[in-house]
C-alpha positions as semicolon CSV with decimal commas, in nm:
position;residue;x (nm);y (nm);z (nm)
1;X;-1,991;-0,744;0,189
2;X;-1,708;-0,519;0,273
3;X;-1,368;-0,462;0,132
4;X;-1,070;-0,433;0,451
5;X;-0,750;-0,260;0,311
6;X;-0,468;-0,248;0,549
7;X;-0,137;-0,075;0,498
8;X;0,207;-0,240;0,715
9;X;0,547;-0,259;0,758
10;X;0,766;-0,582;0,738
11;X;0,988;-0,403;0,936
12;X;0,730;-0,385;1,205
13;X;0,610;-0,688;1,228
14;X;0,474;-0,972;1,050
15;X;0,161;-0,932;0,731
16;X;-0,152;-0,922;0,881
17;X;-0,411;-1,161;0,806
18;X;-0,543;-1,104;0,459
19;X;-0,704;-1,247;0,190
20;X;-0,469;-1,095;-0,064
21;X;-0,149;-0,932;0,010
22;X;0,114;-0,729;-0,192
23;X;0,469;-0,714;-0,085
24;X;0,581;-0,381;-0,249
25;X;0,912;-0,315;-0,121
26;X;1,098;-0,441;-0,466
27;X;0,804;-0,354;-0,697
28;X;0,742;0,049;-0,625
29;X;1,005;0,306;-0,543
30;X;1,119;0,404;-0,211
31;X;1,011;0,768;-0,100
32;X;1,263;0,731;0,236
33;X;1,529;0,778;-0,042
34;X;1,376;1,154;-0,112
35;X;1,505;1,373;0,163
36;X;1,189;1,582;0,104
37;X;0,949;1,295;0,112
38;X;1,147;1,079;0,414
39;X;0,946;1,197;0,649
40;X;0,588;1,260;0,575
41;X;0,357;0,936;0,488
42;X;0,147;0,832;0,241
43;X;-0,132;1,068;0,349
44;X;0,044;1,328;0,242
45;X;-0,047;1,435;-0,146
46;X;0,309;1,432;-0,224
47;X;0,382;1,088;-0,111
48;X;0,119;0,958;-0,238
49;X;0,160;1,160;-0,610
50;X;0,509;1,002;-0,576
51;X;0,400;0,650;-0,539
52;X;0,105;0,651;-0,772
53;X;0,351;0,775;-1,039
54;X;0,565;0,471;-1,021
55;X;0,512;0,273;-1,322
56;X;0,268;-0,049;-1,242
57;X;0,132;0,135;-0,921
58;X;-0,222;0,252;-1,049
59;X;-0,260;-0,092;-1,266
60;X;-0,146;-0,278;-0,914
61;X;-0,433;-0,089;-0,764
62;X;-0,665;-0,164;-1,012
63;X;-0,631;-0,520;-1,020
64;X;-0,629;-0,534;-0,685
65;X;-0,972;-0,388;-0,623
66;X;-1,079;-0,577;-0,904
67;X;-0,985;-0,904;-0,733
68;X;-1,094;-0,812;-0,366
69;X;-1,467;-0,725;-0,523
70;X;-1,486;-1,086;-0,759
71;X;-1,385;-1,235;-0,455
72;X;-1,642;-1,088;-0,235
73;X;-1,890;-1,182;-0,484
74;X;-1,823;-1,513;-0,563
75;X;-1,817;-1,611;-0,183
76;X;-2,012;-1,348;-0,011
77;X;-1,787;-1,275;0,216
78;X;-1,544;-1,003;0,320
79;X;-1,272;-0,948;0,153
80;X;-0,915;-0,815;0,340
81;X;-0,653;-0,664;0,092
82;X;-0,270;-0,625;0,276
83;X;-0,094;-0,348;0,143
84;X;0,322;-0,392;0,248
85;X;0,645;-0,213;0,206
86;X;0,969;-0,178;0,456
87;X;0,852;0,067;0,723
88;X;0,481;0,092;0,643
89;X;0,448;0,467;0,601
90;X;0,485;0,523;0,213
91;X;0,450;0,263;-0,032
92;X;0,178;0,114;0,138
93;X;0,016;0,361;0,282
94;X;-0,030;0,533;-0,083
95;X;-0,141;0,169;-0,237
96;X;-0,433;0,112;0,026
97;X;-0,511;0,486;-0,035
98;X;-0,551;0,462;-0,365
99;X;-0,791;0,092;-0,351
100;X;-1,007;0,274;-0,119
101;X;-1,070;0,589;-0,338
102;X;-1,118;0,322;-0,590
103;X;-1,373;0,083;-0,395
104;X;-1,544;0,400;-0,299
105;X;-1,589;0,560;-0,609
106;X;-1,812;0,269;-0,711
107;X;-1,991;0,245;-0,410
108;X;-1,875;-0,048;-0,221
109;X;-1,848;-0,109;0,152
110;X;-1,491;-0,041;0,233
111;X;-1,273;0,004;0,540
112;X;-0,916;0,087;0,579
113;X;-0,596;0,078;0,854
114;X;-0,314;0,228;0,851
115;X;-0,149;-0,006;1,074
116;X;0,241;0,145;1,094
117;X;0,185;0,506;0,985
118;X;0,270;0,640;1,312
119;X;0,611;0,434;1,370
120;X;0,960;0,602;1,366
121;X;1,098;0,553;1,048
122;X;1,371;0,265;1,033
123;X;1,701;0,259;0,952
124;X;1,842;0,348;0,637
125;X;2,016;0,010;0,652
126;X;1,683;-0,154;0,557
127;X;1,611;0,002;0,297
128;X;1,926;-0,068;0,073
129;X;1,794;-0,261;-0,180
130;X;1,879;-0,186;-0,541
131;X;1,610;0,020;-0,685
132;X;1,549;-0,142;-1,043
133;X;1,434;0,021;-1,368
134;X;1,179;0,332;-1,280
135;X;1,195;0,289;-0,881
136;X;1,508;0,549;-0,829
């Protein structure tokens, strides 16, 4: 059995087909806001630091794996976890980063996509929603 994680962008295009996905862009905070962080990805240690740091992120993650693996054993099948936020480079990006390092670290079969890392960021006009307690 193997764990997919994919990372995507609403703004992109529609989820991809998964057995569990997690709409982040009200839950996390938003590193397009950070001039420094804007343009680099979740691949980069300070994006991802960033993200991970938002309160609820590493739980998120946790649970996350924790479902995708019960899953995978109760039906012995894969397992695909959808990671989403606005443009698909941050948010995302850091969450599936983080449930691989997790699914890894314990030895499972794991695979992961970054499906809208390499597309042009999107317009700030997007990205406008209110950013709620801790997600400045």
């Amino acid at each position: 059995m193997t764990v997919r994680i994919v990372s995507f962008g609403y703004g992109h295009g529609p989820a991809p087909t998964a057995d569990l996905v997690f709409d982040l862009r009200a839950l996390l905070r938003n590193p397009f806001h950070n001039p420094e962080l804007k343009h680099r990805t979740g691949l980069d240690q300070e994006v991802y630091d960033h993200v991970m740091a938002t309160p609820g992120a590493e739980r998120l993650a946790f649970n996350a794996v924790a479902t995708a693996r019960a899953l995978a054993e109760d039906t012995g099948a894969d397992v695909t976890i959808a990671w989403g936020c606005t443009g698909g480079r941050h948010r995302s990006v850091g969450l599936a980063r983080a449930s691989y390092e997790l699914l890894r670290a314990v030895g499972d079969g794991v695979t992961i996509e970054h499906r809208d890392v390499d597309q042009a960021l999107l317009p700030a006009g997007v990205h406008n929603r209110e950013p709620g307690p801790g997600r400045a």
